[in-house]
Backbone as a printed PyTorch tensor [residue, N CA C, xyz], in Angstrom:
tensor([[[  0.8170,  -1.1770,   0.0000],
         [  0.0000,   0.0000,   0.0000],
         [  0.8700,   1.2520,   0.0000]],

        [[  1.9100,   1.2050,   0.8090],
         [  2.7720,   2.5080,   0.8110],
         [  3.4620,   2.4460,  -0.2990]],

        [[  3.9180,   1.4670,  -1.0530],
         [  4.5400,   1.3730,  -2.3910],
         [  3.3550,   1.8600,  -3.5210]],

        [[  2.5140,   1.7910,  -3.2410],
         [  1.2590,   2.7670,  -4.3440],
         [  1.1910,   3.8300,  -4.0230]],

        [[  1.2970,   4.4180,  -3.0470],
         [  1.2020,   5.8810,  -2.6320],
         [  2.0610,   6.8410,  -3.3680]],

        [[  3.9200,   6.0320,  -2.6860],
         [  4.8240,   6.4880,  -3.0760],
         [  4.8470,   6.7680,  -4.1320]],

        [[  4.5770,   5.5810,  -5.6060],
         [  4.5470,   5.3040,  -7.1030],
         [  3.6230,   6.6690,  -7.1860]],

        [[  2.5550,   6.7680,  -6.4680],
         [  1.7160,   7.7600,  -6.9930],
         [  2.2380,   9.4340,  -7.3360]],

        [[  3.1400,   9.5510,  -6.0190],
         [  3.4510,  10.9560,  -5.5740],
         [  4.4060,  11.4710,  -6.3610]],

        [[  5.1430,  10.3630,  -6.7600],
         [  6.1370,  10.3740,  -7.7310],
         [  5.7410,  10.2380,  -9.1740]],

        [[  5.1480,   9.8970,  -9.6480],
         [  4.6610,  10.3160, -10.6250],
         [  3.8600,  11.5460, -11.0300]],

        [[  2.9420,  11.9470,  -9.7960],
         [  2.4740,  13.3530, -10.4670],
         [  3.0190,  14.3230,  -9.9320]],

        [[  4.6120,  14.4180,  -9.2230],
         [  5.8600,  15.0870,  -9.3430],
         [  5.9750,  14.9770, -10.5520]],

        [[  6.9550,  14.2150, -11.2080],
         [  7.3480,  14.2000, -12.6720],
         [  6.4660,  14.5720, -13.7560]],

        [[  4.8100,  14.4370, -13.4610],
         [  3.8680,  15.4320, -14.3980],
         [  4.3460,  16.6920, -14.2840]],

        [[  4.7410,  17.0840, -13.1130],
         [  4.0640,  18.0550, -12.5950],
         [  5.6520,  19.4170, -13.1390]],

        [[  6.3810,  18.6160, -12.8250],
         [  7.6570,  19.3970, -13.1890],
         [  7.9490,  19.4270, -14.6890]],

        [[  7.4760,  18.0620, -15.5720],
         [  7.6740,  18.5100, -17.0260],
         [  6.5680,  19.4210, -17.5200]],

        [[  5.3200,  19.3780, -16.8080],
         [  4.7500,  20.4020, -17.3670],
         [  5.4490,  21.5890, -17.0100]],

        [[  6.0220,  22.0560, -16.1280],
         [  6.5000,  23.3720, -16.0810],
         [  7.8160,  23.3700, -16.9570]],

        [[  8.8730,  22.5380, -17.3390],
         [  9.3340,  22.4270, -18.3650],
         [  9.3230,  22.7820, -19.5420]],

        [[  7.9830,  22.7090, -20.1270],
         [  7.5540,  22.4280, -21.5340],
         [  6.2530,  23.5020, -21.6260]],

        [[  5.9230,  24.6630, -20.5190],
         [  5.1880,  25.6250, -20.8100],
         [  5.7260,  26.3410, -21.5570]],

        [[  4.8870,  27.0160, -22.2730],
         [  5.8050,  28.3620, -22.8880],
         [  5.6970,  29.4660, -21.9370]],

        [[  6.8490,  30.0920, -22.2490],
         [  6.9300,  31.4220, -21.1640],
         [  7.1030,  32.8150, -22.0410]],

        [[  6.8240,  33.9070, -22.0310],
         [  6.7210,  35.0450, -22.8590],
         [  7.8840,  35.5100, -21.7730]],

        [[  8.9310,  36.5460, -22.6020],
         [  9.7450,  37.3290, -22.0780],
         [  9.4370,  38.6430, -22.7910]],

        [[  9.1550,  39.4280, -21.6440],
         [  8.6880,  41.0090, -22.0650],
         [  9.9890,  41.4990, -23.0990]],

        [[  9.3170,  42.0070, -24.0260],
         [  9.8730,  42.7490, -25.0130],
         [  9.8520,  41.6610, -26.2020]],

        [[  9.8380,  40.3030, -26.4110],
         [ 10.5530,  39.9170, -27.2900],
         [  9.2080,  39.2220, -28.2410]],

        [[  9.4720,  39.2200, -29.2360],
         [  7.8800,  38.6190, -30.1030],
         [  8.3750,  37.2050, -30.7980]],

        [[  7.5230,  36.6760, -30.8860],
         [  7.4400,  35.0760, -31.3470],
         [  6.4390,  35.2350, -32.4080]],

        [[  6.4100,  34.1840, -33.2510],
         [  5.4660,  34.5000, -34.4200],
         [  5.2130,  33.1140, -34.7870]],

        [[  4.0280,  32.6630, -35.0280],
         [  3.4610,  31.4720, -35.4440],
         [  3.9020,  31.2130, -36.5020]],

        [[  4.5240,  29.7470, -36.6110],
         [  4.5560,  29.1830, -38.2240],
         [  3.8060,  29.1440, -39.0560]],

        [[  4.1740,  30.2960, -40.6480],
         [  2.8050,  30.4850, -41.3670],
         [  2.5680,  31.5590, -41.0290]],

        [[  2.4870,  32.0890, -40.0310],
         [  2.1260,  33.5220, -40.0020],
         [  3.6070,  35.0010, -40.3320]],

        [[  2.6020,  35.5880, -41.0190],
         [  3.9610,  36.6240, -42.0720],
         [  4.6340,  37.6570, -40.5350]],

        [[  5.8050,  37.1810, -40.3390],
         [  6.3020,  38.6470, -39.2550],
         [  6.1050,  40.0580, -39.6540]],

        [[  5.7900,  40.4100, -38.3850],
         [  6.0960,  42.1310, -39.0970],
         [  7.1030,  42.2860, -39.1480]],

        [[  7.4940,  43.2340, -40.7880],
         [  9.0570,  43.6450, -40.8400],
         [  9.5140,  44.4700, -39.9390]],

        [[ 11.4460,  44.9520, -39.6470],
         [ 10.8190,  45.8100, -38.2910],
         [ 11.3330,  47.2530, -38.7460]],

        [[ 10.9180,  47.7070, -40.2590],
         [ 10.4860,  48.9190, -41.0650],
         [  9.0920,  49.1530, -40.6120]],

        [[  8.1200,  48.1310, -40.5940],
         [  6.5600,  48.1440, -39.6410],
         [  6.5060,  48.5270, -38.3700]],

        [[  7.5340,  47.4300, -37.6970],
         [  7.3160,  47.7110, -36.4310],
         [  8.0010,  48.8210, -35.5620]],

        [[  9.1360,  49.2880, -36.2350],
         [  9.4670,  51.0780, -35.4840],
         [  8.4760,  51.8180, -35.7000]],

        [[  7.5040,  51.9000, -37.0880],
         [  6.6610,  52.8210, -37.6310],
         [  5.5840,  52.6930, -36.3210]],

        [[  5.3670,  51.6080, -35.6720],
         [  4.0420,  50.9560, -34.5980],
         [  4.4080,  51.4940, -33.4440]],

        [[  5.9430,  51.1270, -33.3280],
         [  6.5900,  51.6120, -32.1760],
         [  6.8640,  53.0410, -31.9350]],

        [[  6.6830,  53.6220, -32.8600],
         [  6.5230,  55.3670, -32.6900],
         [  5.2250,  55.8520, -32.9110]],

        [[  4.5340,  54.9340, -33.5350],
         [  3.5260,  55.8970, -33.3680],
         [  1.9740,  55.1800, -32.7300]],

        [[  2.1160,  54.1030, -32.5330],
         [  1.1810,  53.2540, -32.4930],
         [  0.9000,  52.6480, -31.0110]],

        [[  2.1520,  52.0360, -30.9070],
         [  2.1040,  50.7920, -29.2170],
         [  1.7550,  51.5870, -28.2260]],

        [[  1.8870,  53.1240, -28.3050],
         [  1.0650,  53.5100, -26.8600],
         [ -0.1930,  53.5670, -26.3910]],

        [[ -0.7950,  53.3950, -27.1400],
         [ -1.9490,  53.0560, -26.9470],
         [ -2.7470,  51.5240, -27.2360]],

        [[ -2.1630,  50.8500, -28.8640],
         [ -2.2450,  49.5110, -29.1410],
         [ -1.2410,  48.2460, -28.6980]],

        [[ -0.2360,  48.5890, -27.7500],
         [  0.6460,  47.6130, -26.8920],
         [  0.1210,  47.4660, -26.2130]],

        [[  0.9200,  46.3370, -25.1280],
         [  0.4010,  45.7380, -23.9890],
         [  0.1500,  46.3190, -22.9970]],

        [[  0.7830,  47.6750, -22.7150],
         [  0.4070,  48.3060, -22.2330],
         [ -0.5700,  49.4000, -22.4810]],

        [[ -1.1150,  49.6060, -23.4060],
         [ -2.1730,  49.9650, -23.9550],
         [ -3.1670,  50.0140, -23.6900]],

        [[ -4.4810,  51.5910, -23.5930],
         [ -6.2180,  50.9290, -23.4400],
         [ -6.5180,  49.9920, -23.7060]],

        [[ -7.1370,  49.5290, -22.6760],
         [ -8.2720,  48.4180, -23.0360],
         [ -9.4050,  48.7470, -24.2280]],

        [[ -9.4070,  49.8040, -24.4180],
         [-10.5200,  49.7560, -25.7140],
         [ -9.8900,  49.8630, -27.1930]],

        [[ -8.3800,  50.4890, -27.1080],
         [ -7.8240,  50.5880, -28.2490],
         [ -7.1630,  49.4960, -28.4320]],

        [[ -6.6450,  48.1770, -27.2530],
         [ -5.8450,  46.8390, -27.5140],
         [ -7.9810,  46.2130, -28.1900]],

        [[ -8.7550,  46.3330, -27.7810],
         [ -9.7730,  45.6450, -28.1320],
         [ -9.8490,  45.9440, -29.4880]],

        [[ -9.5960,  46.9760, -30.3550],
         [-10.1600,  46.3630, -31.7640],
         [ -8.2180,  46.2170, -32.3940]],

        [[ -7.4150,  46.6120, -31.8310],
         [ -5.9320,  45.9630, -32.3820],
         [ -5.1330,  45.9670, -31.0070]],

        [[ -3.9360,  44.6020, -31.2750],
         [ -3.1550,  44.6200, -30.2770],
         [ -1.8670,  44.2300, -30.5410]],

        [[ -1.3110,  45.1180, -30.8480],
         [ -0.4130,  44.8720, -31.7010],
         [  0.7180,  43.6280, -30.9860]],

        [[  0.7990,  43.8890, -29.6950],
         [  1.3510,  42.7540, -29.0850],
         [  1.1490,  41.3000, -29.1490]],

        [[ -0.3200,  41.2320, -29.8780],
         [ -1.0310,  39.9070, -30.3720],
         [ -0.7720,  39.7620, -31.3110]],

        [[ -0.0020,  40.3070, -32.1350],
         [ -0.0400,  40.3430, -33.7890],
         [  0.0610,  38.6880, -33.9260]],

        [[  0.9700,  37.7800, -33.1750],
         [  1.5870,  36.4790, -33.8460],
         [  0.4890,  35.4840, -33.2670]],

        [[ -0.4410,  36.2650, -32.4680],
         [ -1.6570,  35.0650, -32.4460],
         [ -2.6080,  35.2530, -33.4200]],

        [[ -2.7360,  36.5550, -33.9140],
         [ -3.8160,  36.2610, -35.2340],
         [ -3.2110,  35.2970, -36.1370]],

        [[ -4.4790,  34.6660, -37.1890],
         [ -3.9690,  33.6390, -38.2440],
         [ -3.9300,  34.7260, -39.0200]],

        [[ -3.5990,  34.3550, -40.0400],
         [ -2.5500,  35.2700, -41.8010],
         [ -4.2640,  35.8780, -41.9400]],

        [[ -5.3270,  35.4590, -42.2490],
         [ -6.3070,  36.2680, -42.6020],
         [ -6.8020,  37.3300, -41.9380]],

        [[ -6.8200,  37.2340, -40.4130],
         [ -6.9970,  38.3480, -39.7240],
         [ -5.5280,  39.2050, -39.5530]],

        [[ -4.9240,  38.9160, -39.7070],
         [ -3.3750,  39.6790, -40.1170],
         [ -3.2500,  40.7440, -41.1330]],

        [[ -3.7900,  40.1050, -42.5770],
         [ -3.9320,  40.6450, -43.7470],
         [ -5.2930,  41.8150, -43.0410]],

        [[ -6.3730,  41.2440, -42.4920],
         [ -7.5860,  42.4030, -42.3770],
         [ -7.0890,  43.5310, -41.4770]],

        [[ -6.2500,  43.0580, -40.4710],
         [ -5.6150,  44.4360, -39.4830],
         [ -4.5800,  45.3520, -40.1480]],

        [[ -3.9420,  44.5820, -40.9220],
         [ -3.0500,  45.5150, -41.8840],
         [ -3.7470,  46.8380, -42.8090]],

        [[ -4.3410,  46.0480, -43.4360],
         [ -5.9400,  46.4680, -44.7730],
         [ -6.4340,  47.8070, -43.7320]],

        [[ -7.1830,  47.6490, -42.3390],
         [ -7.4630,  48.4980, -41.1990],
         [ -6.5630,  49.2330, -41.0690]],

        [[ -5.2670,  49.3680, -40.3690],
         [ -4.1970,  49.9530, -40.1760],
         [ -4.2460,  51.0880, -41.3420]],

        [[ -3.7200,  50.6000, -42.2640],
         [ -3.3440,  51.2870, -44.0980],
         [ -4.0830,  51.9250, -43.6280]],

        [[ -5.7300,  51.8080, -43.8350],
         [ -6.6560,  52.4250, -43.8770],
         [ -6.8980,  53.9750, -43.1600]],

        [[ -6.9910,  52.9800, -41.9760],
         [ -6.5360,  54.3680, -40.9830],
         [ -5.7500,  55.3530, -41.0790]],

        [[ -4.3070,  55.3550, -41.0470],
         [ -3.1560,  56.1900, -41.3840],
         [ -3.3700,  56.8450, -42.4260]],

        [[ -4.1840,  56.0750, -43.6510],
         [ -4.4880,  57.0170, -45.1150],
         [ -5.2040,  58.1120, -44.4580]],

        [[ -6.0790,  57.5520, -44.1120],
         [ -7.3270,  59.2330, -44.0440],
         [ -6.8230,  59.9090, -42.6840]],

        [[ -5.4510,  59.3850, -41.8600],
         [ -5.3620,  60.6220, -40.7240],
         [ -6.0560,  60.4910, -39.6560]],

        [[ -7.2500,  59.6710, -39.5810],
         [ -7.7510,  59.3930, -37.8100],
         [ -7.2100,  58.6430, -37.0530]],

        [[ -6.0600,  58.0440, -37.2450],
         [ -4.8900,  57.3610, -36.9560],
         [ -3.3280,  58.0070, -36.4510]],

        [[ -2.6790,  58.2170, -35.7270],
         [ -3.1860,  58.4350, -34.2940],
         [ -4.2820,  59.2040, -34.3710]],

        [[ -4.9520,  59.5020, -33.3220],
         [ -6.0980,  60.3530, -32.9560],
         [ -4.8660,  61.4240, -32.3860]],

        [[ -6.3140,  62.8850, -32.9860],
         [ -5.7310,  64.1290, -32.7500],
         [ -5.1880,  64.6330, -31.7290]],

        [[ -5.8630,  64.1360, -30.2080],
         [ -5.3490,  64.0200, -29.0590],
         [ -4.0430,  64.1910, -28.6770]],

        [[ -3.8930,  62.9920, -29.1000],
         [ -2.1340,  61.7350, -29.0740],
         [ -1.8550,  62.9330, -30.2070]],

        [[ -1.7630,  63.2620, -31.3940],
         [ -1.0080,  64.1060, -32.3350],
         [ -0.6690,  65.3480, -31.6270]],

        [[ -1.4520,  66.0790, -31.3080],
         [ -0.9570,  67.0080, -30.1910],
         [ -0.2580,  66.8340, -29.0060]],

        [[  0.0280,  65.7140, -28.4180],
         [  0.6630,  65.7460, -27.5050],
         [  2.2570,  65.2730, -27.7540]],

        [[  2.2070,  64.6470, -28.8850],
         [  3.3740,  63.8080, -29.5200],
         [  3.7930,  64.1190, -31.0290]],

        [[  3.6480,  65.4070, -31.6050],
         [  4.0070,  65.9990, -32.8150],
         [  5.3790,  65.2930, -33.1040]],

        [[  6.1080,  65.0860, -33.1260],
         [  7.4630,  64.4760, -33.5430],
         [  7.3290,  63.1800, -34.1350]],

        [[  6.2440,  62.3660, -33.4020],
         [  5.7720,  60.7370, -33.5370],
         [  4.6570,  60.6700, -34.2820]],

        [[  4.3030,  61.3730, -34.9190],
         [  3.0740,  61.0010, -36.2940],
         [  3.7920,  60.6430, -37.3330]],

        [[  3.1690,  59.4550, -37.6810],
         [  3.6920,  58.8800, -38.8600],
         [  3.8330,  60.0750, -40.1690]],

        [[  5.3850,  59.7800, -40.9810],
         [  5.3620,  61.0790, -42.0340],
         [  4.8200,  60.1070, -43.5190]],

        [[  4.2100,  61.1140, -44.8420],
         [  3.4150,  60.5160, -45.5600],
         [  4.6620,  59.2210, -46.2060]],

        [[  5.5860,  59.0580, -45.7290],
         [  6.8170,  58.0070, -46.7380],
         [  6.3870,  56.7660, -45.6320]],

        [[  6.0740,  56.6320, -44.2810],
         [  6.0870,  55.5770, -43.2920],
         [  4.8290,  55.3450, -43.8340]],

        [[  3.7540,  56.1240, -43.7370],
         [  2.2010,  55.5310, -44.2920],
         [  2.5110,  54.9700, -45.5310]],

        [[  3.2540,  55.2820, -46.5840],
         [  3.4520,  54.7700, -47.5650],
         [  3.6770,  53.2320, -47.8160]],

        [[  4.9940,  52.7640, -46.4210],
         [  5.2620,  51.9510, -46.0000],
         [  4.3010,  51.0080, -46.0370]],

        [[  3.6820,  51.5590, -44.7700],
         [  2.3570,  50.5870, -44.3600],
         [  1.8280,  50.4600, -45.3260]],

        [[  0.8370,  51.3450, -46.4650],
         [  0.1000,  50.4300, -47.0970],
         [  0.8250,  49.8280, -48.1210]],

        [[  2.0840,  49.8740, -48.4860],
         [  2.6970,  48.5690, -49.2100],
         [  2.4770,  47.1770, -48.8710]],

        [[  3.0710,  47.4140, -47.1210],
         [  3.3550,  46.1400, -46.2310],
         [  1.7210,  45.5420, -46.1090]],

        [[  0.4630,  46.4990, -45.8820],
         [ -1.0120,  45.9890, -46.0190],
         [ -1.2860,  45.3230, -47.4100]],

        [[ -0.5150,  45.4350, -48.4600],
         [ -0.8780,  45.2870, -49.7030],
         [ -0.4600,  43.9000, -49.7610]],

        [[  0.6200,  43.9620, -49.4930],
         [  2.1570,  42.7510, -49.5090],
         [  0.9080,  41.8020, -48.8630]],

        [[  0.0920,  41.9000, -47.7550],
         [ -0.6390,  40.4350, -47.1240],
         [ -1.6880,  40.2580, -47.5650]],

        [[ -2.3350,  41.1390, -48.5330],
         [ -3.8300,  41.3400, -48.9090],
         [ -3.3590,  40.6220, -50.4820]],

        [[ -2.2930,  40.2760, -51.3510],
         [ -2.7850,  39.0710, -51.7490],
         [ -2.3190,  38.0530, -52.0120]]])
């Protein structure tokens, strides 16, 4: 009977430690990207990173990470990738992107018309 116990305890030790083994662990700052899914170049991602992640990073509103997050980028699949890009472009074309707010407070960090340019190449590049 104590030899079943033991067998027992010891075994869901050794569950218990390869699962922590074999979790994945995120290290702040660094991005991973699903196989199959297109990376952002990081001509994209300075353009995000200046003008974008303060509000769409992880540290970011909750209402502006809710319709993009850019920190999620490598969990969307390639189709919702291509549609946030398509969005993005979009945005930056007509200028409600940053919001006027954020443009006034951060004049130096609005995307200039050659980085939007960028983007909707890079939106184009996944759209087909």
């Amino acid at each position: 009977m104590k030899t079943t116990f033991a067998f027992i305890g010891v075994s869901l030790a050794v569950i218990f430690f390869l699962a922590l083994a074999f979790r994945p662990v995120n290290v702040s700052g660094s991005v991973k990207y699903s196989e199959g899914n297109p990376e952002l170049p990081d001509s994209v991602m300075k353009v995000f990173q200046k003008a974008c992640m303060d509000c769409h990073g992880q540290d970011g509103s909750s209402m502006a990470k809710m319709h993009l997050n850019i920190s999620s980028w490598n969990t969307y699949d390639i189709k919702k990738q291509a549609g946030k890009a398509f969005d993005i472009s979009k945005e930056l074309s007509k200028g409600s992107m940053p919001p006027g707010k954020w443009r006034k407070s951060n004049p130096d960090n609005i995307p200039t018309q050659a980085e939007v340019g960028l983007i909707k190449n890079w939106a184009k590049s996944l759209n087909n």
